[in-house]
FILUMLO-105967 format. One record per residue (C-alpha): residue in one letter; x, y, z. Coordinates in Angstrom, 3 decimals, m for minus. Layout:
<sites>
SITE   res          u          v          w
SITE     A          X          Y          Z
...
</sites>
This chain:
<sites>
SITE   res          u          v          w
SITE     X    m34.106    m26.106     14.205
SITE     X    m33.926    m26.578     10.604
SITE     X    m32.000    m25.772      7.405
SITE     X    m33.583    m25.753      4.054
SITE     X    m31.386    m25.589      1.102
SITE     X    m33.049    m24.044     m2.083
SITE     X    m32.085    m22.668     m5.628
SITE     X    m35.541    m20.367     m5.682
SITE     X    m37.453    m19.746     m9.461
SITE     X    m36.207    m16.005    m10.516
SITE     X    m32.225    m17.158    m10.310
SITE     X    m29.883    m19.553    m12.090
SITE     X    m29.605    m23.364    m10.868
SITE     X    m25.976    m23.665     m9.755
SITE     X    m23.528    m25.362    m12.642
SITE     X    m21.243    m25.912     m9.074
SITE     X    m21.674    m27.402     m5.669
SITE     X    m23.507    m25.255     m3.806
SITE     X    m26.936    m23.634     m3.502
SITE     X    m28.063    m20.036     m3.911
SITE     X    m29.748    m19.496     m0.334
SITE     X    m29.490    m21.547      3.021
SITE     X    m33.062    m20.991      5.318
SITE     X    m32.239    m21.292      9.451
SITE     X    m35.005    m21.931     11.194
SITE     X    m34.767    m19.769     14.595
SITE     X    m33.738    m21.011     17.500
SITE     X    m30.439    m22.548     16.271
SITE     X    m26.814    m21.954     17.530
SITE     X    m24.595    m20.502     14.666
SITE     X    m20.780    m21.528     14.286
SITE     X    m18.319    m18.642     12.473
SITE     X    m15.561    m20.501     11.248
SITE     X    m12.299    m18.089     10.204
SITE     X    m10.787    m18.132      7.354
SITE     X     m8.874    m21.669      7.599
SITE     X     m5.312    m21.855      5.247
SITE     X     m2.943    m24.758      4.571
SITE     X     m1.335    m24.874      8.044
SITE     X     m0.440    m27.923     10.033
SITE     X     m0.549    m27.980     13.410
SITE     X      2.323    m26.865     14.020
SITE     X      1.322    m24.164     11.757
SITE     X      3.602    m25.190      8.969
SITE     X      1.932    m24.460      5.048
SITE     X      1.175    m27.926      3.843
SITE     X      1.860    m28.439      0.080
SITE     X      3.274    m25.546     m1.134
SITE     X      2.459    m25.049     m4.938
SITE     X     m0.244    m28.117     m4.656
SITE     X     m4.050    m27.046     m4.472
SITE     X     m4.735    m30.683     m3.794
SITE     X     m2.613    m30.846     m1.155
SITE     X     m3.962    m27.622      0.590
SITE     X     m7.371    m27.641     m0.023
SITE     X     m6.736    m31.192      1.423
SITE     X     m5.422    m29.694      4.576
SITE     X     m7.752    m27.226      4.798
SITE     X    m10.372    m29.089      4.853
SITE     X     m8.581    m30.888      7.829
SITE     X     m8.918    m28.432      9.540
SITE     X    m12.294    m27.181      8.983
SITE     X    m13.461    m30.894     10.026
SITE     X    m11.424    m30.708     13.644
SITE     X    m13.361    m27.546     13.939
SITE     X    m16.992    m28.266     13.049
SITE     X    m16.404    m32.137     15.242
SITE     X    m14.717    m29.408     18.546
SITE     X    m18.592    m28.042     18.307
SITE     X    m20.072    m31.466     17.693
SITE     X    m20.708    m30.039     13.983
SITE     X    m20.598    m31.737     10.393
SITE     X    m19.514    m30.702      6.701
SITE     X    m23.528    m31.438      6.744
SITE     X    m24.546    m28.731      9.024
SITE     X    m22.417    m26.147      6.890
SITE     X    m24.684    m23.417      5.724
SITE     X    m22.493    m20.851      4.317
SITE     X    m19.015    m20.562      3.021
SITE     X    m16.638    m18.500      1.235
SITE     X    m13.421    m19.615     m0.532
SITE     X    m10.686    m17.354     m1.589
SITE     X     m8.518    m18.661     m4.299
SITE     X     m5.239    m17.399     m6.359
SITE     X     m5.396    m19.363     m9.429
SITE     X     m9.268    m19.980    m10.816
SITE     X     m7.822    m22.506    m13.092
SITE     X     m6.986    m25.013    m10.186
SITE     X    m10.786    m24.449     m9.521
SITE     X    m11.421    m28.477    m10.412
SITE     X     m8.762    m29.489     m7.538
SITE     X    m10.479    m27.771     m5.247
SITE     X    m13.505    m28.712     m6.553
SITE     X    m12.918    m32.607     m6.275
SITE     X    m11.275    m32.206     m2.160
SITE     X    m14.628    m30.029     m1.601
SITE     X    m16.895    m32.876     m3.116
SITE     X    m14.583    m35.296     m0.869
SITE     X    m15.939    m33.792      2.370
SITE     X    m19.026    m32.151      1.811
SITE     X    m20.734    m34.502      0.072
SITE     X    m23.966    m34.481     m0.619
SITE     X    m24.110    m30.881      1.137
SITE     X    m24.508    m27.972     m1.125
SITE     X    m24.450    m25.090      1.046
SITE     X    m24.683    m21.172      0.038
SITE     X    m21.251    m20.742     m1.354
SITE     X    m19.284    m17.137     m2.791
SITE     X    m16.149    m18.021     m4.451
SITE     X    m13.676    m15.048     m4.775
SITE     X    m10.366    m15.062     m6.789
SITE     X     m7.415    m13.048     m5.337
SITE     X     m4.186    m11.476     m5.977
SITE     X     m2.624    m13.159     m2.769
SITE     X     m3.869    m14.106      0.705
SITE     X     m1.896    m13.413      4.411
SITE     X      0.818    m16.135      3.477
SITE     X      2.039    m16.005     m0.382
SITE     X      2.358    m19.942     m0.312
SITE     X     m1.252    m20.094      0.966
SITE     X     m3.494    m20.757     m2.747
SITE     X     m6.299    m21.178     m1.208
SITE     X     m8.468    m20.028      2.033
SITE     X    m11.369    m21.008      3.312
SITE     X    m14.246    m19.998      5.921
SITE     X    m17.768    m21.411      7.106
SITE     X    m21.050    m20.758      8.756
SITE     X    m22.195    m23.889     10.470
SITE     X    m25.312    m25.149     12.732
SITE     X    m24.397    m26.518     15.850
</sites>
């Protein structure tokens, strides 16, 4: 199995941190991740009007995931974040950097009017190798 991660000639080069289009190689066991919000595990919203503080949680959460399936921010392929407020963008931005890394996977970033909690700001899901 492998994963190539380009930005192919005929589209932009990413100003973020991500890349336009993530190549599987068959063979390999995919990981759909739902939507993942600001909860503890007690399923309490962590930091309630802080982006930091959720997208901190968040990505919590995500990691307990991706290590259940012996997974990595590294094997992320795909993901889509859902966001309130587009000018907390460089919180995020900063906590995303924090765990991914080096990784740049395929990425859609959508703003919305609210998500399934209104103290949730943020929500995020993945598509990860196993």
């Amino acid at each position: 199995m492998s994963v190539k991660m380009s930005n192919p000639s005929g589209v932009t080069v990413p100003n973020g941190h991500y890349s336009q289009a993530a190549l599987v190689s068959r063979g390999a066991d995919l990981l759909f991740i739902s939507g993942q919000g600001p909860q503890n595990i007690a399923g309490e919203v962590v930091g309630v009007g802080s982006m930091s503080a959720q997208a901190e949680q968040i990505f919590k959460n995500l990691q307990a995931i991706l290590e259940a399936y012996s997974s990595s921010f590294e094997k992320v392929i795909k993901t889509t974040i859902y966001i309130t407020d587009m000018s907390l963008l460089e919180e995020f931005a900063a906590i995303r950097l924090k765990y991914y890394g080096a990784a740049k996977p395929a990425s859609a970033l959508v703003e919305v009017t609210g998500l399934v909690d209104p103290d949730w700001m943020l929500e995020v899901e993945l598509i990860a190798l196993v």
